[in-house]
Steps between C-alpha positions, in 0.01 A plus 500: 500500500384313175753509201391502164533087458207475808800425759456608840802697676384494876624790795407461881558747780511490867316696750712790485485504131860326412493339222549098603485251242498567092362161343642510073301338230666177546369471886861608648519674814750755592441598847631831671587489901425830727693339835585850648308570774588814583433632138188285350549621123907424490548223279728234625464201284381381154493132457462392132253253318773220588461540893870679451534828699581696210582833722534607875539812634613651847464801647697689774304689742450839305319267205840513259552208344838325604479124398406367165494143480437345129339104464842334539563682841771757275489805735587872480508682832457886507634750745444831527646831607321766420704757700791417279255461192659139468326154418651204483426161371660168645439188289496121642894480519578860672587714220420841533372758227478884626238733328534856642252729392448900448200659664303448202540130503764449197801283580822659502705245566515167524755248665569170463571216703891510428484933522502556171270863453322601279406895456160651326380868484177609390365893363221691693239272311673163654628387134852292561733767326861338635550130586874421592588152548757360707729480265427872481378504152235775455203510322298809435154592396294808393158533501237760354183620729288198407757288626619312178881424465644755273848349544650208622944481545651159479677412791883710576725593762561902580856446288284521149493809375138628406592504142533102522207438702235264319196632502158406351195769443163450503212740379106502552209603405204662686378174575826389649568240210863480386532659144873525469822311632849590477777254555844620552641432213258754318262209379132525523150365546202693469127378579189640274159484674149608398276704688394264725813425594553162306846442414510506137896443383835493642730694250880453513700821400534399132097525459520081508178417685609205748103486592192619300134428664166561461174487726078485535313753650559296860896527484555148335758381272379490183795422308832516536861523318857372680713582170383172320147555312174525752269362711160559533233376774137532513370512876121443626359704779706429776820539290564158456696422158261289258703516202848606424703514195890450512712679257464158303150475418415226768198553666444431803167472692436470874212458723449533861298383839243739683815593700715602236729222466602395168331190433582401145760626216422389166833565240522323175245240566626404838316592812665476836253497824551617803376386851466675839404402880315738692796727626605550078745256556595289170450210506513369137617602218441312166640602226285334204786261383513243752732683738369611832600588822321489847579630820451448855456760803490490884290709743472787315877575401543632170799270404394163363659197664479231207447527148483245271582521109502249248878633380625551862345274704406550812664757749417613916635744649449599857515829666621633865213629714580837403561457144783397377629262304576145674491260297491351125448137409603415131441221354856499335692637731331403857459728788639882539462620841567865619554589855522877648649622815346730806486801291360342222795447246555232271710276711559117291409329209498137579409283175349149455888345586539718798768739365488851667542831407541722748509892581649717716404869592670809642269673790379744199394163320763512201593145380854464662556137469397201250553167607421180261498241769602210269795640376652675751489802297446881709519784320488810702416872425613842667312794455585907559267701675259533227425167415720484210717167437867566621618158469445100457714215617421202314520160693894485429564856690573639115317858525341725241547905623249780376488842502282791398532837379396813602144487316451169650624289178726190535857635435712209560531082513781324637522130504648233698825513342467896572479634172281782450235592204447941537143618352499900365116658441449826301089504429526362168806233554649255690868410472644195676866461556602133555841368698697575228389858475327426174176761450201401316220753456177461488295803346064564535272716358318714718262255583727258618490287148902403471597572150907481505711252636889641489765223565847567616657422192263776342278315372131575477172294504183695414086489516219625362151463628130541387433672836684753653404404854493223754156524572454358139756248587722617233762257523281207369463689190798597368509595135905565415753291682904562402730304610847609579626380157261774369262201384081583455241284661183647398125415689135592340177500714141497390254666653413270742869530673606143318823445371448473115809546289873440646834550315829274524773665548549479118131732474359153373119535571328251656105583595266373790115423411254392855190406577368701750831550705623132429757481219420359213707480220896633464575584110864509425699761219416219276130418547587203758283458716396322873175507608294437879175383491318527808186269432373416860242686722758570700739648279766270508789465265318209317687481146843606421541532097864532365620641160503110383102519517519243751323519818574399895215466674428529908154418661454564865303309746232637727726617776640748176820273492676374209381184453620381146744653232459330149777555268482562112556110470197408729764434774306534870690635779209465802535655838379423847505638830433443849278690733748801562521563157838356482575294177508127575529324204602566136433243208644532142463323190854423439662602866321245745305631813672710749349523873618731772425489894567747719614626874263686737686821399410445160819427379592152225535187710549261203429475157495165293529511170629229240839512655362446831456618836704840578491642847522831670607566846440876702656609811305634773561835337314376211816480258617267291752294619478176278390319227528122473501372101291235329917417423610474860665805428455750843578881497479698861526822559624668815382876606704815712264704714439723243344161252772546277653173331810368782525179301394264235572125592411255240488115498499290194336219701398474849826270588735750277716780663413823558587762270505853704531828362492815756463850409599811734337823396674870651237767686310629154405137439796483216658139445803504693622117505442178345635198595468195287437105584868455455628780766593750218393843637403741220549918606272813405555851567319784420546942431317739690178482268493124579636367151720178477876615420659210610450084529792288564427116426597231729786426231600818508344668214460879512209694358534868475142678408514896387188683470381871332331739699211308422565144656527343173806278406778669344762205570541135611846367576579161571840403636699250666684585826843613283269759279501293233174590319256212458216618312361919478257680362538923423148670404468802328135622463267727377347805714129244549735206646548298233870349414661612179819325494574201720899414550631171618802412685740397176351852358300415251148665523182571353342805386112501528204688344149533549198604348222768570350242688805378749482167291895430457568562141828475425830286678837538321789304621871559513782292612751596715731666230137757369455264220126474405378128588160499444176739424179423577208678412145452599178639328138497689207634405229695645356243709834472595599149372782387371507509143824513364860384678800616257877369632817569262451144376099485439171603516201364668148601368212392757130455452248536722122325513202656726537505839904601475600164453834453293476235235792554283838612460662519149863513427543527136326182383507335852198514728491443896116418566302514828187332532272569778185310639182639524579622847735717395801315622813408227502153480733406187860686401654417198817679483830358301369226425380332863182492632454608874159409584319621784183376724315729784218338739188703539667730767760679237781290636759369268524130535689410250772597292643249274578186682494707794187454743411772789291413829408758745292541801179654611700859494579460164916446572665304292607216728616245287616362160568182327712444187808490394549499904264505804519833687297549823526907600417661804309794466448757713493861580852644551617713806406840432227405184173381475631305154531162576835395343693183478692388843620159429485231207493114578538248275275156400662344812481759738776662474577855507695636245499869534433754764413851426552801749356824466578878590156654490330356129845473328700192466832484762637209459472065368579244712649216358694140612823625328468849635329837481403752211443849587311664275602877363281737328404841343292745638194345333598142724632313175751257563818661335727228645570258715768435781583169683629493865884621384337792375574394181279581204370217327262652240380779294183634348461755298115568380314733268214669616223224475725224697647358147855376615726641294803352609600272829787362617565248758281298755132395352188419660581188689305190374348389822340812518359575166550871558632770636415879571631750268317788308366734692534216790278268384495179454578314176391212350798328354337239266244810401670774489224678683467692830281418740328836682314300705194555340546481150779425303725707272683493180789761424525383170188674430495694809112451587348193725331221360162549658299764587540757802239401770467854635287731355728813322587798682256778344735780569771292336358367154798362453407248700208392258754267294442191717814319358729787577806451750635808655317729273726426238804655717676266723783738575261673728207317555441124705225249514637210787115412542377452158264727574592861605738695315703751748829698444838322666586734738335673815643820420532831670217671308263189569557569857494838530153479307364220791630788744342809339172299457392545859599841529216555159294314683537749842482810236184401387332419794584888609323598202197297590484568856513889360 
């Protein structure tokens, strides 16, 4: 046979007219074995175009088949009892599957290998009408004459009643095409066709058409409409699109080969091509803008076994002789290699290092056992008869319980410290009652679209959507969100589906321009603008121009990599990178050269930068266990079975003690214990829902934590072992969350205000005796910046230039100014008469401030500073956080000064020579107070809502360590007066950060567009430890009910699909 290309597809028979040999187009033979004498047409082996036996057969002596042997020997035997009506299959390791069968063939039940049965019954036309599982959950069916499904019931036991049962119906035409469906909730779908049967719309049941399409004469898509504008396609003879229009306006034009492949598309001047080996294999694909990629095949397997890109580099993979996966080979990560057992199960993963991961399975083949070979860690799973999850043991013997309802839905969770989460269904709502027998409800339309979230303190959340159905994937298109303070987030689409216009939470518009489906432009309230220009061939983000006018600029290299990023002051950061892609080196104007190796695994080996060499060190688990300092500082990091932090040993030389910290943790994972470098043993304990109520400090400090019914802080009490109160904090707040009077321990308090928007608007202050202290009053606009800061004693007026950058603020007839440079960063305050000057390199990293000069390494921590003192700091992530964070401080000679121990992210606790500082805090983290080791207190802070002291008594920042942590936790510059957030830097006298955000704003939350903003403008409620990512304080209850009630969405709409 001759294809349409001229290649030759070649067949050859035997004498008895078998079919022998089938030669492809690419000259591979697949041969096919007839090695049973006694009958000459049975087919016992086929032996693929990689002299593999692909299949063998044998036969018993009445010509059934009872062996079937795949290419890696992977066996099935059959056995068969047809006076019984039984079969039953035996694979390689002995387990047993039973099929027994009516007289017209249909299985009616089925056994597995541990007994588990399964039940079936079929109608006189052998449709399935009753499947009962061993769980005996029942499933029924109805069918009309033509044999289409009329109804379908979702699994139940007999104890539903009928009124309960959920059922789905279906309804056809006379051409058997489904026209209607019913879910059981009342919702509904129907299907429009022509008269030839062409399916022309899918309707929802309020007339919304979820699908609209129209065809040629020879039933092909002519155009067609998803809810966002329409497509249109013009097809040659063989139906092959030529042209098509998106709902945009692009055209796209496509050609093809003599067999119908596409060869070429053409779209906006840039024509990717296409190439194919004889068997329609890709090969190539070039994409018109210097990318490319080319694969690599074997016999005449389907799966390609290299491929080669210029922006991944090359890649193999190898396959078993029967298919599956192997093998990968990465160029930045090594080797992957798979292994299966007899039956043909995934067995290990071994990677590049040797570290396995290993399965288990029941005789029914259910994962029963996990085993990661390096760390000792086995989790094993039980499972009822059905297959459903009854329990896991993690590698600790802690175990997780399930159960299910009667409708086969998950009705309860109990964890390892045997607390138990209940789940309650009606068909439009889920309500889940936690531990503490708190219920939060979670209402849907119809379709499954949730539109009410009800807390247990009453409280509601609501949606609106653009859709009304899943199938448009309503929930990425909201339109009305209200938050449980009753506060309006508003979204606008256009009519290609793009978000254009988004509110604040203050109805402040902001609007969203694109090109093509790239954004383009963000226009604030106020005409502000940021704009993405997208100038390459390969649409790139090329040019990134702020509200300053002033442009960043990335160019990419020919593997489609950043290669160079010029700043508005001609400033070149260039890139490089080594054959896996990885980044190897990094050079800056102002900054130096940074260069990074790296492990087999693909994991930082060392990176030298101007402060020198650092170096990582993995286990054989692949976790990080050390890193040794350009300083000679050393952090190492022990690991439990489960890879949670045990302890955190640092050095400040390689001759200099040890300084361990160990951490226990209870079954849930909670922090249980910590146990400090000087013996002192810090306790946790937590409520049935998991929340901290309790620490007691090695000096015997007692923290008492109260909570409302939705996990957020209501109390903090700090007191000595007598009940002698330290340091507290008493929140009152609104119905959304937010506090509205804060009371401290001597009683004095502050009441607190907000605007539209959530920005904090008002504090007022009273002493102990009610007396009014202080007012302050702040004013934003509608871009929401600061523009006017009232207190009983002044006002502040502030001015703003393009780009949101603060220049001024007037008191009366004195000015504070605030110059920036022309990358956007402040680099002059003049304020009371001083001048704080301030210097950033090319990468955005302050490096100076005043006489003070930064140094940091290749990861952009701050590792070091020189004037008034020298201060070497070792960074590095904290147990329990991915933020690296301050561990020790050395001096100019070596010397450590300070250690720093951590519960989690927040502070703990100082080490000093002349003793210990524990540090105590609000339920934001801010250090309140501070205690020494006779659980004395030793200082006070009191703050306003920006991280202004207002008034502090007591113990200062030591001088040997030039700071301390305090607002919100952080760490403050004591010659500055600034915080450091680890990326940028912040100033609460203005409350914004002196340079630029480096991530791109949050579309959905325009607020986000003011790239100076800290907190958005409310740090009662709102944190930013990275510099980078502003996040509410707490993990609350409704965060974590709403990670919970995701999934179960996510299961609701696949029902809907699958329907």
């Amino acid at each position: 046979m001759t294809d349409p290309m001229g290649n030759v597809i070649r067949y050859d028979y035997d004498a008895n007219g078998d079919l022998v040999k089938v030669t492809d187009q690419e000259e591979n033979e697949t041969d096919f074995i007839y090695a049973e004498p006694r009958r000459p047409h049975y087919l016992t082996e086929i032996i693929g175009s990689l002299d593999r036996p692909a299949v063998r057969n044998e036969y018993d002596d009445q010509g059934r088949l009872v062996r079937i042997n795949n290419a890696s020997d992977e066996f099935l035997d059959i056995v068969y009892d047809p006076e019984n009506s039984l079969e039953i299959v035996e694979d390689a390791l002995g387990n047993h599957t039973t099929y027994e069968y009516d007289p017209r063939g249909n299985i009616v039940q089925q056994i597995d290998a541990l007994g588990n049965k399964t039940f079936a019954e079929y109608d006189d036309n052998n449709n399935l009408i009753k499947l009962t599982d061993p769980n005996g959950l029942i499933s029924r069916f109805t069918f009309d004459q033509n044999r289409n499904v009329l109804s379908r019931q979702a699994p139940a036991t007999v104890e539903v009643e009928p009124a309960d049962l959920d059922i789905s119906h279906y309804t056809f035409n006379n051409s058997n095409q489904l026209t209607k469906l019913i879910l059981p909730t009342g919702a509904s779908f129907e299907l429009v066709y022509d008269s030839k049967g062409n399916r022309l719309a899918i309707i929802d049941s309020f007339g919304s058409a979820i699908e609209s399409l129209s065809y040629n004469k020879f039933g092909d898509i002519l155009a067609a409409s998803y809810g966002f504008g329409t497509s249109t396609y013009i097809r040659d003879e063989f139906g092959n699109v030529t042209v098509s229009e998106d709902p945009l306006g692009i055209i796209t034009t496509m050609t093809y080969d003599a067999n119908n492949r596409l060869k070429t598309i053409t779209e906006e001047g840039i024509t990717s091509t296409f190439d194919y080996d004889n068997l329609g294999r890709e090969t190539r694909s070039d994409f018109g803008n210097g990318i490319f990629v080319e694969y690599r095949y074997e016999g005449d397997q389907e799966d390609w076994i290299s491929l080669d890109a210029p922006t991944i580099g090359h890649v193999e993979r190898h396959f078993t002789d029967d298919g599956k996966l192997e093998s990968w080979t990465l160029l930045d990560s090594g080797d992957l290699t798979f292994t299966y057992d007899e039956a043909g199960r995934w067995e290990q993963q071994i990677d590049s290092s040797g570290r396995v991961l290993k399965n288990d399975y029941d005789p029914a083949g259910r994962l029963i056992k996990v085993t990661n070979t390096s760390t000792g860690a086995v989790i094993t799973r039980r499972y009822d008869a059905g297959g459903r999850l009854e329990e896991e043991i993690d590698a600790l013997d802690n175990s997780t319980l399930y159960t299910y309802d009667n409708k086969d839905r998950l009705k309860t969770v109990t964890n390892g410290r045997n607390k138990t989460t209940t789940y309650d269904y009606t068909d439009t709502s889920i309500t889940i009652t936690d531990p503490l027998l708190r219920k939060t409800t979670v209402v849907s339309s119809d379709y499954s679209v949730p539109i009410q979230t009800q807390y247990p303190d009453g409280t509601k959340e609501q949606a609106q959507y653009l859709f009304a159905n899943n199938l448009q994937e309503a929930n990425n298109y909201p339109t009305l969100l209200i938050d449980r303070g009753g506060r309006n987030r508003n979204f606008g689409y256009d009519s290609f589906g793009r978000l254009k216009t988004a509110t604040s939470l203050g109805s402040s518009l902001y609007t969203y321009d694109y090109v093509n489906d790239d954004l383009s432009q963000i226009t604030s309230p106020l005409g502000e603008t940021l704009n993405y220009g997208y100038e390459d061939a390969r649409r790139n983000l090329t040019r990134i121009a702020y509200g300053d006018k002033r442009s960043r600029v990335q160019d990419y290299g020919s593997d489609n990599r950043l290669a160079t990023v010029t700043l508005p002051s001609g400033e070149i950061i260039s890139y490089t990178y080594n054959s896996a892609g990885q980044e190897e080196s990094r050079t800056a104007t102002q900054g130096g050269t940074i260069t990074i190796t790296y492990t087999a695994d693909g994991n930082v080996d060392t990176m030298t930068d101007s402060t020198g060499l650092t170096q990582y060190q993995y286990d054989s688990a692949g976790r990080l266990v050390g890193i040794d300092y350009p300083s000679g500082q050393k952090i190492h990091y022990d690991y439990d079975v489960l890879s949670r932090v045990e302890k955190v040993i640092t050095q400040a030389n390689e001759i200099a003690p040890e300084s361990v910290t160990s951490y226990t943790y209870d079954e849930v994972g909670n922090l249980k214990t910590v146990t400090d470098p000087n013996g002192g043993i810090t306790t946790m304990d937590y409520d049935n829902a998991d929340r901290l109520v309790e620490r007691v400090l090695p000096n015997g400090v007692e923290t008492i934590y109260t909570y409302d019914d939705l996990d957020q802080v209501e109390s903090i009490v700090h007191q000595d072992s007598t009940g002698l109160v330290l340091a507290s904090v008493v929140y009152a707040r609104n119905p959304g969350g937010e506090p509205n009077k804060i009371t401290r321990e001597d009683g004095s308090y502050v009441k607190l205000n907000y605007d539209e928007a959530l920005r904090l608007e008002e504090e007022i202050y009273y002493n102990p005796t009610g007396a009014l202290e202080e007012q302050i009053l702040y004013t934003f606009d509608i871009d929401g910046k600061r523009i006017m800061k009232q207190t009983s004693f002044d006002t502040l007026t502030y001015s703003y230039d393009p780009g949101y950058q603060l220049v001024s603020a007037t008191r009366g007839t004195e000015e504070e100014t605030y110059s920036f440079d022309v990358d956007g960063r402040v680099e002059e305050i003049t304020r009371e008469g001083s001048i704080l000057t301030l210097d950033n390199d090319t990468y955005d990293r302050l490096v100076q401030a005043g006489s003070v000069n930064y140094f940091y390494d290749g990861m952009n921590r701050r590792v070091k500073s020189t004037i008034p003192i020298e201060r070497n700091f070792l960074v590095a992530p904290s147990m329990g956080s991915g933020l690296d964070s301050i561990h020790q401080i050395i001096d100019g000679s070596g010397t450590a000064v300070a250690e720093y121990i951590y519960a989690g992210m927040t502070p703990l606790l100082r080490l000093e020579d002349n003793g210990t500082v524990y540090y105590l805090t609000d339920a934001m983290g801010t250090i309140i107070s501070l205690a020494d080791d006779n659980a004395r207190k030793v200082a006070n802070f009191d703050y306003d809502g920006f991280g202004n002291l207002r008034s502090g008594t007591g113990a200062g920042i030591p001088a040997e360590t030039g700071g301390d942590f305090r607002f919100h936790g952080q760490w403050l510059e004591q010659s500055t007066g600034l915080y450091h957030l680890r990326t940028r830097d912040y100033y609460p006298i203005t409350g914004r950060f002196l340079s630029r955000d480096p991530v791109k704003p949050i579309l959905e939350r325009p607020e986000s567009r003011d790239p100076y903003q800290f907190a958005y403008n409310n740090p009662l409620i709102y944190v930013d430890p990275s510099g980078q990512i502003t996040s509410l304080s707490e993990i609350n209850f409704a965060r974590v009910i709403q990670n919970v009630l995701r999934d179960i969405r996510r299961n609701a709409i696949g029902e809907i699909r699958e329907a």
